[in-house]
C-alpha positions as CSV (number, residue, x, y, z in Angstrom):
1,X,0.0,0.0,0.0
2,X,1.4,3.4,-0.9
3,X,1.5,5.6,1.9
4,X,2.8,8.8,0.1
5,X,-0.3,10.9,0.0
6,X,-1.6,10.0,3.5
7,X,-3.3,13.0,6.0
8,X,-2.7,12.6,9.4
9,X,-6.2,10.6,9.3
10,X,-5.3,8.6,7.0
11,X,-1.9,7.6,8.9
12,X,-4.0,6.8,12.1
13,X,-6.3,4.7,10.9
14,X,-3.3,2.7,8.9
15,X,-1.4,2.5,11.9
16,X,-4.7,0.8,14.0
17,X,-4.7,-2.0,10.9
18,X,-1.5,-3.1,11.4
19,X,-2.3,-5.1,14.8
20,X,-5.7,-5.4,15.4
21,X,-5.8,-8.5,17.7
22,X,-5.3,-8.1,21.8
23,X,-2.1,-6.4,22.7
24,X,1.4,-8.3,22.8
25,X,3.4,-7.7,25.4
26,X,7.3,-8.1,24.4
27,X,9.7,-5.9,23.2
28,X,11.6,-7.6,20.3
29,X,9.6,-6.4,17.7
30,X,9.9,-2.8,18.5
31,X,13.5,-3.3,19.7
32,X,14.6,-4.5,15.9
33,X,13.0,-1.5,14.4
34,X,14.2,1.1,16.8
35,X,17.7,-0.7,15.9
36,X,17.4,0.1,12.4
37,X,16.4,3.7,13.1
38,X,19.6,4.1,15.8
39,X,16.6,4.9,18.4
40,X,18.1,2.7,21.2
41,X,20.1,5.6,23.1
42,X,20.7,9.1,22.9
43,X,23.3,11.8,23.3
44,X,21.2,13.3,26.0
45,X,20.1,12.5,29.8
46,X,16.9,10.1,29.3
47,X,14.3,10.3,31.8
48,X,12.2,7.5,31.6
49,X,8.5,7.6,34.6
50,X,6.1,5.0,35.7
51,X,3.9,4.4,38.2
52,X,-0.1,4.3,38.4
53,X,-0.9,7.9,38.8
54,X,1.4,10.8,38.6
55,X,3.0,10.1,35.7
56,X,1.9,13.0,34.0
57,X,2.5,15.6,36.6
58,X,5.9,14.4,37.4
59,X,6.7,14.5,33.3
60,X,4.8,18.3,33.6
61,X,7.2,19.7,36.2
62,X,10.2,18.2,34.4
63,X,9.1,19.7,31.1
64,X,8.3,23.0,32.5
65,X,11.4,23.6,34.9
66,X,14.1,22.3,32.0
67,X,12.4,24.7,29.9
68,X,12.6,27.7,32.1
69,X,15.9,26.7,32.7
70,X,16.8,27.2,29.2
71,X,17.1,23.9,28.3
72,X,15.8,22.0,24.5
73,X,12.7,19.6,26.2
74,X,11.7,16.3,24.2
75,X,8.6,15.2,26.3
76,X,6.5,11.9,25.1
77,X,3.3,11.5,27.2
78,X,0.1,9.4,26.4
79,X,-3.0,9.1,26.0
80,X,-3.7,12.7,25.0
81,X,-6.8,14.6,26.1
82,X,-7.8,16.4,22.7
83,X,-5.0,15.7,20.1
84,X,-3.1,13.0,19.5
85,X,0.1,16.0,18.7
86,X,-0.2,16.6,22.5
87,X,1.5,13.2,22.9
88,X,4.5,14.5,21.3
89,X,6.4,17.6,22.6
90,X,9.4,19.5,21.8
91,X,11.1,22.5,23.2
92,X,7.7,23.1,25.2
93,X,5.3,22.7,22.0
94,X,3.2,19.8,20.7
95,X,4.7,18.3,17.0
96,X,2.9,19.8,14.1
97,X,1.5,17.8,11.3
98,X,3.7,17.8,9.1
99,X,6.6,16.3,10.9
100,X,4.4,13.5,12.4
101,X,3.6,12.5,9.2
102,X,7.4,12.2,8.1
103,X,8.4,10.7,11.0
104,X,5.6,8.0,10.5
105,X,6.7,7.5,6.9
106,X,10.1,6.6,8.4
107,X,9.1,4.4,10.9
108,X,7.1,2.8,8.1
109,X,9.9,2.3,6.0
110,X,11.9,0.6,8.6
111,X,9.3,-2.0,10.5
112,X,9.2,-3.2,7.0
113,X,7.3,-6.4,7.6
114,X,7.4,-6.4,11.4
115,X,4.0,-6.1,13.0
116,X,4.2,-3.3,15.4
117,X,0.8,-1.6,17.9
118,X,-0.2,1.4,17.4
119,X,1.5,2.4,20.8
120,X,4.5,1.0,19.6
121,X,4.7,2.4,16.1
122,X,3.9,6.1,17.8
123,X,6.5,5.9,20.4
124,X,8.9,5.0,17.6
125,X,7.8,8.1,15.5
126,X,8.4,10.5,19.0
127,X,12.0,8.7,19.7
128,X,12.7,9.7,15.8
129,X,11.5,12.8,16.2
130,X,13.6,13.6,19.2
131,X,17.1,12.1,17.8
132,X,16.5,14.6,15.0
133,X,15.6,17.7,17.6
134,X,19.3,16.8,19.5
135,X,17.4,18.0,22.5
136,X,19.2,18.5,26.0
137,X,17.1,16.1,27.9
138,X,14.3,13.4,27.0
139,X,11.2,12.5,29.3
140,X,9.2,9.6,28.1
141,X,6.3,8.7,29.8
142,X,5.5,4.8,30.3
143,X,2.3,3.8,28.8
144,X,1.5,0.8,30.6
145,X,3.5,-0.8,33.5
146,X,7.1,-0.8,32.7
147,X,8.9,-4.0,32.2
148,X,7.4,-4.6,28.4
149,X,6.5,-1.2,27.5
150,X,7.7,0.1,24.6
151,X,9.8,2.9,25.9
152,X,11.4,0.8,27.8
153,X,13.9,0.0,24.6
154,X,15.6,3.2,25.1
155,X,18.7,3.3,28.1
156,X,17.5,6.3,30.5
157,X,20.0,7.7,33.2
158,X,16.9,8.2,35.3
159,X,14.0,6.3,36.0
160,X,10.8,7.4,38.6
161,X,8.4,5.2,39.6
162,X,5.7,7.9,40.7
163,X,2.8,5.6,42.3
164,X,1.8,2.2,42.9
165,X,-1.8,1.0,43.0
166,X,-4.2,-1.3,41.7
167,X,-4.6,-0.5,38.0
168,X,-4.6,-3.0,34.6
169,X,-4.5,-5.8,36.1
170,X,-5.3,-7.9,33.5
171,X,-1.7,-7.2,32.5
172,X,0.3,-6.0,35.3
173,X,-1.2,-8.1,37.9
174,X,-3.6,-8.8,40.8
175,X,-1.2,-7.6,43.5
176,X,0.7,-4.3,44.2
177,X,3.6,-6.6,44.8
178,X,3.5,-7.5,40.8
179,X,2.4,-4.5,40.1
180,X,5.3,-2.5,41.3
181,X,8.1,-5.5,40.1
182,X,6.5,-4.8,36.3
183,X,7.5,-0.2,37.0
184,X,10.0,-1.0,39.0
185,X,12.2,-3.3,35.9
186,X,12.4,0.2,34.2
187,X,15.7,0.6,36.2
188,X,19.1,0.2,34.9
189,X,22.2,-1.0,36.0
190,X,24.1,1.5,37.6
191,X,21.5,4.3,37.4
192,X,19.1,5.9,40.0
193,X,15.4,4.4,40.1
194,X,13.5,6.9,42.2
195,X,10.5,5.9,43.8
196,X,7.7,8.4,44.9
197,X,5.6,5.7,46.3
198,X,4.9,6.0,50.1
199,X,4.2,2.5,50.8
200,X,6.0,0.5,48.5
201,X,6.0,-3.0,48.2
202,X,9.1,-5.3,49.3
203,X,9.3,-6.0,45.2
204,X,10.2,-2.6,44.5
205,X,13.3,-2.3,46.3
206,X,14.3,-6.3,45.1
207,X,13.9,-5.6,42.0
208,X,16.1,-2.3,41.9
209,X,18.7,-4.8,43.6
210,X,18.7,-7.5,40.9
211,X,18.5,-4.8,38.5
212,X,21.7,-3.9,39.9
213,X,20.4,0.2,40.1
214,X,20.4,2.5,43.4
215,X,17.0,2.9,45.0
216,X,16.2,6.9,46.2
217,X,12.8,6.3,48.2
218,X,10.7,9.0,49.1
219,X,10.6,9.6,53.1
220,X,13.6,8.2,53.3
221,X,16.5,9.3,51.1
222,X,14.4,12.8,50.2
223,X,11.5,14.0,52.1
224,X,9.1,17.1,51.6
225,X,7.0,19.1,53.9
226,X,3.9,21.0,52.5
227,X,3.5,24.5,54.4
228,X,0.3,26.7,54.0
229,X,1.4,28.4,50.9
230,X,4.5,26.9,50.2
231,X,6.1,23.5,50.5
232,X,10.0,22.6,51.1
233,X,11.6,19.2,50.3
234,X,15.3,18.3,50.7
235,X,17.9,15.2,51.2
236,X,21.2,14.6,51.3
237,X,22.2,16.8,48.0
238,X,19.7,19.0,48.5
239,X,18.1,21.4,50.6
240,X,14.8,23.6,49.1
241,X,12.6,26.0,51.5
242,X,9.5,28.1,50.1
243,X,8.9,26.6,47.2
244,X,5.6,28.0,45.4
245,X,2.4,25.2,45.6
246,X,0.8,24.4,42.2
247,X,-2.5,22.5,41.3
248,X,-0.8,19.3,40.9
249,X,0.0,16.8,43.6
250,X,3.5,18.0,45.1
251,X,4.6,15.1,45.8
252,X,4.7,14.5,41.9
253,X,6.5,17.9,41.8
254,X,9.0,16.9,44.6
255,X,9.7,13.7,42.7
256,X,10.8,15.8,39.9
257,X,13.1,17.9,41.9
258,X,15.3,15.1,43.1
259,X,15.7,13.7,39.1
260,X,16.4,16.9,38.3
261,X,18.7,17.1,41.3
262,X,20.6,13.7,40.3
263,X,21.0,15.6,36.8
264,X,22.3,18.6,38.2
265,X,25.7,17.6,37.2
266,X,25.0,17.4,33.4
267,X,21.8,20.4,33.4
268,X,22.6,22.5,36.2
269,X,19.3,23.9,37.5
270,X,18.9,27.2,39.9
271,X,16.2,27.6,42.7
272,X,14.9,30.4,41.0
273,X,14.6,27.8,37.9
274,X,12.6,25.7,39.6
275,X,10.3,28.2,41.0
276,X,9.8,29.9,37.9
277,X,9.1,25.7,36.4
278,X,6.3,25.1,39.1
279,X,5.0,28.6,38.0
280,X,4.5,27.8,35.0
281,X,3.2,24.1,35.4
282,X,0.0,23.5,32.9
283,X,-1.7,19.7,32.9
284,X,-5.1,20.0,31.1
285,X,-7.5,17.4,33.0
286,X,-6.0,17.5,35.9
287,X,-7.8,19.1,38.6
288,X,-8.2,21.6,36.1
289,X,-10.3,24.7,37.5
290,X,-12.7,26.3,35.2
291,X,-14.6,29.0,36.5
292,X,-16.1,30.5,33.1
293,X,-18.2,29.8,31.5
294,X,-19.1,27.8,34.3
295,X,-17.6,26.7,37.6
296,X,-16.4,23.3,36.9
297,X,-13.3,20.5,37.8
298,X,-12.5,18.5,35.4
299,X,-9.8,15.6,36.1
300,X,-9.3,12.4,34.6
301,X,-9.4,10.5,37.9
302,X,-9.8,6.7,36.8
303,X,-9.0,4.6,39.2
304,X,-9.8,4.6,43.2
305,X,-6.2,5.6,44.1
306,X,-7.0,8.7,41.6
307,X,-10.7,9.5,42.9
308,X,-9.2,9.1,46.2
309,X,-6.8,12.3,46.2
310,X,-9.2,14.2,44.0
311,X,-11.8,14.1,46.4
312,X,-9.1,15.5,48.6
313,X,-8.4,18.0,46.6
314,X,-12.3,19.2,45.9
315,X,-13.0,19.3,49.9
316,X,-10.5,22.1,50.1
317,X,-12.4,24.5,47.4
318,X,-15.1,26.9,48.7
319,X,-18.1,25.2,49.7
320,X,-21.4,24.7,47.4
321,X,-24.9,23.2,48.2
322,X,-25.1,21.3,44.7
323,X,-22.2,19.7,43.2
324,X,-23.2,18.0,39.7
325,X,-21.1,15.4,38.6
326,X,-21.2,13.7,35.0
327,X,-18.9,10.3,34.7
328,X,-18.2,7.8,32.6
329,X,-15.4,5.4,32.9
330,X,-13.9,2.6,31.0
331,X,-15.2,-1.0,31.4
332,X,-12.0,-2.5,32.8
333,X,-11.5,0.5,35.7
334,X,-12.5,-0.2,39.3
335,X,-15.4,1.7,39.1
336,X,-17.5,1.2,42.0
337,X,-14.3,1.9,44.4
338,X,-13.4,5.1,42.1
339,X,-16.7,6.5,42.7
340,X,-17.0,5.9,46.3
341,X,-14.6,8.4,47.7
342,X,-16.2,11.6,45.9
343,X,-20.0,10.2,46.4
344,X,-20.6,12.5,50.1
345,X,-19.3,15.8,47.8
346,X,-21.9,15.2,45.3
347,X,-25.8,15.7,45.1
348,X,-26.9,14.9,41.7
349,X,-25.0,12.5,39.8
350,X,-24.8,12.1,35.6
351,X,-23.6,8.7,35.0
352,X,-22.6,8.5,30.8
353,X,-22.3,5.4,28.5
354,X,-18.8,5.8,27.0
355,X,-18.8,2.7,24.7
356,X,-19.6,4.7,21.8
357,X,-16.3,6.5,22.0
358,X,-14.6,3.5,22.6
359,X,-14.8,-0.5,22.4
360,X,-13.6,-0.1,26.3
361,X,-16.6,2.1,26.9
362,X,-18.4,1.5,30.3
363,X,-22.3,1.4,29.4
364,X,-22.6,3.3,32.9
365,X,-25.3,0.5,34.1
366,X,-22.5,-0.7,36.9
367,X,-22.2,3.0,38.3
368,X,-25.6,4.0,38.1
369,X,-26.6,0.3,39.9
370,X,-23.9,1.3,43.0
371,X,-24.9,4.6,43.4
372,X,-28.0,3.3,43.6
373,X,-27.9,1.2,45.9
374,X,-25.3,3.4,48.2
375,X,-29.0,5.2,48.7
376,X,-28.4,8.4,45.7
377,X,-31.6,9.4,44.7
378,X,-30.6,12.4,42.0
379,X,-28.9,10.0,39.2
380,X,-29.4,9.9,36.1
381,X,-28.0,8.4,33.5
382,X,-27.2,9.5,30.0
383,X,-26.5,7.6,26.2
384,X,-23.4,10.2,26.0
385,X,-21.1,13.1,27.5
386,X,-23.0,15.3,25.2
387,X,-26.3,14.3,26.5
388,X,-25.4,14.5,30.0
389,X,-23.6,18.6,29.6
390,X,-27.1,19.5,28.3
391,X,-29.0,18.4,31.3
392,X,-26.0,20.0,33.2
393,X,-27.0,23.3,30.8
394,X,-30.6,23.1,32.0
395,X,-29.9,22.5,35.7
396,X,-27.5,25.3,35.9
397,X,-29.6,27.7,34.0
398,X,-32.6,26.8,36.6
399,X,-30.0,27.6,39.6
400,X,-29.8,23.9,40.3
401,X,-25.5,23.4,40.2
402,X,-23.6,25.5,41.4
403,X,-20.0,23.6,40.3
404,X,-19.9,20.2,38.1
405,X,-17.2,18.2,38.9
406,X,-16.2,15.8,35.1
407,X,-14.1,13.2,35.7
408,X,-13.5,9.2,35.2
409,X,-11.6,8.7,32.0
410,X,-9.8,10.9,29.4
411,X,-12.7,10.2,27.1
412,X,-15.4,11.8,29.3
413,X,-13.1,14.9,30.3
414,X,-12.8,15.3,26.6
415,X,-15.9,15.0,25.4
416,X,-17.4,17.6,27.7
417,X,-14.2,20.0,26.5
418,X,-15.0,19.6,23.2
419,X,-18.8,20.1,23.9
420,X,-18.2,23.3,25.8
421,X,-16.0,24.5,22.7
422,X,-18.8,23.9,20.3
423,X,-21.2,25.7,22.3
424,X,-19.3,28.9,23.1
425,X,-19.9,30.8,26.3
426,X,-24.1,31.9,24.9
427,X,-25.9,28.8,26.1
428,X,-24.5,29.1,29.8
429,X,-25.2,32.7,30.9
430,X,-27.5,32.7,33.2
431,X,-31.3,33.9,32.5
């Protein structure tokens, strides 16, 4: 099949064909391609971060405090919340079409016959992408565990393990103790694995051992201490008081610090870098305040350790008697547990049906059957996102929500972005 007049669209769609049958955990096949290409290491520090949650804050701060610092930032993240370009970043800015598509023609050109995920196939287009940008430091984000993902190919000279909590088990595993030996096996010999996990499991710290790496574990090689508008952390290297507080979790940010810390040698970094970094922080979907055209959170929460701090997070915003939540969350998510924690901050509950965005798509009949039962009497459940932000339209307009809090997968935050988009700021001023 020629590929040489292909959109972006067109690209995307080829890429799904190539493996359509249930994900193959293994790294050969990318391993041979990424040989070809010369994608296996790189001139620069490589940062590679796990974990359950926090991955993407931790890869934020990184990106934003390099970049203030005057450094060239490659940053790889996934899944994206509106474009797939978001995925990729250089020097602070999402690729632009036209170099996605050339970097997908090469990685075409060198799998050759090799059957390659989609995943895979886009991680080798960002890798190209940044061995072309000869930028001063990478950050790739794992997509799933660690061990046999596909970013694990590349040698980094840091790995974080952010989090570790029951998530994909299917894959990972049924307990936190395979769970965290699956992130923790992105450590290499003779580099630093830091771990950002308050509780870890014994396997963490064995597997860093066998891996032949050095372990820094959070509250107890680096610590942090959150004031009332500041936080400070600090270990043996390093010593940092009054640092500014951001919307993301800090011990994500703190985690950050101490990579960057271990780098200081090769990127030196200032204090006055790393405020200016935390500043400067932006993670769409993430506790992300929007108070116009309407009060509302959205977060990606997806998971109980998730729902957990975000419900944390929402107790400490300004009270208000009717909190409207819409959710919809992907069939293979702990969904009953992720709801729990945030079901005494809400009053009137929108429960969607995702599974036409997605073959993973939650129908919502589990949520709305728990919250049910757990005795909610306003829920209601919707065929869509879209369906569900125009009852949130009609409630708010009748003085009936006061915030809506969107959450429970990247597909529902997204959906209700796009919808307020389409709809402009008309349809929500009050009557």
């Amino acid at each position: 099949m020629s590929t040489s007049a292909f959109s972006l669209d067109d690209w995307f769609f080829h890429i799904k064909q190539i493996h359509q049958h249930r994900m193959e955990l293994g790294l050969d096949r990318i391993r041979k391609v990424a040989k070809r290409l010369q994608l296996i290491s790189f001139s620069c520090p490589v940062i590679t971060v796990a974990g359950t949650n926090g991955k993407g804050s931790t890869t934020k701060a990184l990106e934003s405090i390099y970049h203030q610092a005057g450094y060239q930032t490659a940053l790889y993240t996934s899944p994206h919340l509106m474009d797939f370009n978001e995925r990729i970043r250089i020097n602070n800015k999402n690729i632009d079409d036209e170099n996605l598509i050339h970097a997908f023609e090469m990685v075409e050109h060198a799998r050759q016959n090799i059957i390659l995920s989609f995943f895979e196939f886009t991680t080798l287009a960002a890798l190209f992408l940044f061995q072309a940008a000869k930028p001063d430091v990478i950050i790739l984000e794992v997509g799933l565990g660690g061990r046999l993902d596909a970013v694990n190919i590349v040698d980094s000279d840091v790995a974080i393990v952010t989090s570790i909590a029951l998530d994909h088990m299917d894959w990972l595993g049924n307990s936190r103790e395979e769970i965290a030996y699956e992130k923790a096996s992105i450590a290499h010999a003779g580099k630093l694995l830091i771990s950002g996990e308050e509780n870890p499991p014994h396997t963490l710290a064995e597997t860093v051992l066998k891996k032949n790496a050095v372990l820094l574990q959070i509250n107890r090689d680096f610590f942090y201490q959150i004031n009332k508008n500041s936080f400070n952390c600090w270990g043996s290297d390093f010593h940092y008081e009054k640092l500014p507080l951001s919307i993301l979790k800090i011990q994500n940010t703190v985690i950050a610090i101490r990579a960057i810390v271990a780098l200081n040698y090769l990127l030196p970094i200032s204090r006055e870098n790393i405020i200016e970094g935390i500043n400067q922080i932006d993670l769409p979907g993430r506790f992300e305040l929007q108070r116009n055209p309407f009060p509302c959170v959205f977060d990606v929460a997806h998971n109980p350790h998730a729902s957990a701090w975000l419900a944390e997070q929402y107790k400490k915003l300004p009270a208000v008697n009717n909190t409207v939540a819409i959710v919809g969350m992907l069939k293979d998510k702990a969904m009953q547990d992720t709801v729990l924690p945030l079901i005494p901050l809400v009053q009137t509950w929108c429960v969607c049906d995702l599974s036409a965005y997605t073959d993973r798509g939650a129908d919502g009949s589990d949520i709305a059957a728990f919250l049910k039962t757990s005795g909610i009497k306003n829920g209601y459940t919707f065929t869509s996102v879209e369906e569900a932000m125009l009852f949130l339209e009609k409630v708010h307009c009748q003085r009936e929500c006061d915030r809506a809090l969107i959450f429970g997968s990247f597909y529902t935050v997204a959906a209700a972005k796009r919808y307020l988009l389409k709809k402009g700021d008309t349809v929500w001023k009050k009557k």
